[in-house]
N, C-alpha and C positions, 0 to 999 in steps of 0.2 A: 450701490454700484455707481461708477461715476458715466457721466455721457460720452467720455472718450471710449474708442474699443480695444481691449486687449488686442493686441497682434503677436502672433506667433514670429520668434525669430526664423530667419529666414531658411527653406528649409535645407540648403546643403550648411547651416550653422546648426543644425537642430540633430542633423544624420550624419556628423562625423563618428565612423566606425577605422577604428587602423588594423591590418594586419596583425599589429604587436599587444591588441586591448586583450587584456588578463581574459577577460568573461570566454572571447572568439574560443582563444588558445584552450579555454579548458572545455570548450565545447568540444573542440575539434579531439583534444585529446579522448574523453569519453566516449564520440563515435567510432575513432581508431580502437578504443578496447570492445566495444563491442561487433564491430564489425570486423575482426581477427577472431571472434569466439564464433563466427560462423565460416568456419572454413571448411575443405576437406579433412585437413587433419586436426580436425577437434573432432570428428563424426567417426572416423576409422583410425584409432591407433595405430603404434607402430606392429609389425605382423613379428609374428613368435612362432620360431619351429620349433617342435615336438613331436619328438618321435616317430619323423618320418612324414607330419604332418604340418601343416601352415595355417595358424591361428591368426585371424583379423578381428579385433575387437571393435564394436559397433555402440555410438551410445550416440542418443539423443540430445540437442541442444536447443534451448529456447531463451530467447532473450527478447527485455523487454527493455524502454526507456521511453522517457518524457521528458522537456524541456519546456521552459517558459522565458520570455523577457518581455518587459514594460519600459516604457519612458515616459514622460512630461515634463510638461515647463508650465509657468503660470505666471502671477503679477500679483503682488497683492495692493490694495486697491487705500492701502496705510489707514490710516487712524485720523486722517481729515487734518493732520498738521506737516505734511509735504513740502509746503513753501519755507520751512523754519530752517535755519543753516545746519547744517552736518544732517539731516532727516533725509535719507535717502529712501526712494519704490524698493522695496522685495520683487527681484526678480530669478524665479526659479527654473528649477529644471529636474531632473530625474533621472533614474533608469536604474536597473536590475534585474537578474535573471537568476535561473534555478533551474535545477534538475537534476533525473536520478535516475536508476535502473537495477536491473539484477539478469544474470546470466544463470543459467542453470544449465544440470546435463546432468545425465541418468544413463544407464547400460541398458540394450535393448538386446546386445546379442553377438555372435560371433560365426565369423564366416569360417569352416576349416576346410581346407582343401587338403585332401589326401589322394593316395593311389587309387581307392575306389570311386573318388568324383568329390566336387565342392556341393556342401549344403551348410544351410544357415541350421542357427541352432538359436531359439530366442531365448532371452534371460527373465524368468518370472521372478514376479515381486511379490512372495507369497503375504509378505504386512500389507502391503497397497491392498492385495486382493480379498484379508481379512478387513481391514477396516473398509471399506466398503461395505460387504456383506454387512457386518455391523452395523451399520449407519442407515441402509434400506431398511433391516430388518428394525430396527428402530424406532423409522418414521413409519412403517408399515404396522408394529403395534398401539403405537400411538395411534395411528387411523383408526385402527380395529377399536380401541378402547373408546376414540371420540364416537365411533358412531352408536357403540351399547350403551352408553351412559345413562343407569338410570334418570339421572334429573333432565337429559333432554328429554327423554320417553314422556316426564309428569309434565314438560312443555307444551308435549304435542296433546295431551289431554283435554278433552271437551269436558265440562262438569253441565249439566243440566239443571 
């Protein structure tokens, strides 16, 4: 390293962001789709009558996203022949960003209002509520089977 110090350029040379930078715009555009996926009307459809009766469909949304950006600048510190004609410092800089998400939705249920009065009616998900069951009863035999195990049994043995 040489005794001079690197200096960072100066910092509104270092933090020029424009309005019109590609990265902003496609930020800005991903939080507009996500944030149009939590609205009213992604949660209650459009309502459906039938037969006298008025069906609102009800479903669930969840959305999720992440973003990152980085920058730098650096120097490099050359190869100890600086002084030589056309031999110029490396002088860098950086940045980058990323990001991702996913939106989901699921039916949870449907409002009907009829002549008799409005009541929710919820939508099961009888594979969710299978695979589940499956998947305790699972780990719950697996437990069962770790705790019988003959060869821990010959573990726990004292020989004299």
């Amino acid at each position: 390293m040489t005794d001079e110090e690197i200096k960072p350029p100066e910092l509104e040379d270092a933090l020029e962001f424009y309005p019109s930078d590609p990265a902003i715009i496609a930020i800005e555009d991903t939080l507009d789709t996500f944030l149009s996926a939590a609205t009213v009307e992604a949660v209650f459809g459009e309502p459906v009558e039938h037969g006298g009766s008025l069906i609102i469909p009800m479903a669930e949304i969840l959305a999720g996203v992440g973003f990152g950006m980085g920058s730098g600048y650096g120097k490099s510190a050359g190869d100890g022949q600086e002084d030589q004609p056309g031999k110029q410092d490396n002088i860098g800089s950086g940045g980058g960003g990323g990001g991702g998400g996913r939106v989901l939705s699921r039916p949870v249920g449907v409002i009907i209002a009829s002549q008799e009065g409005v009541r929710v009616e919820p939508v099961v998900d009888v594979t969710k509520i299978a695979l589940a069951a499956l998947t305790a009863g699972g780990f719950m035999t697996a437990m069962l089977l770790r705790m019988v195990s003959p060869q821990k049994a010959l573990k726990n043995l004292k020989v004299d």
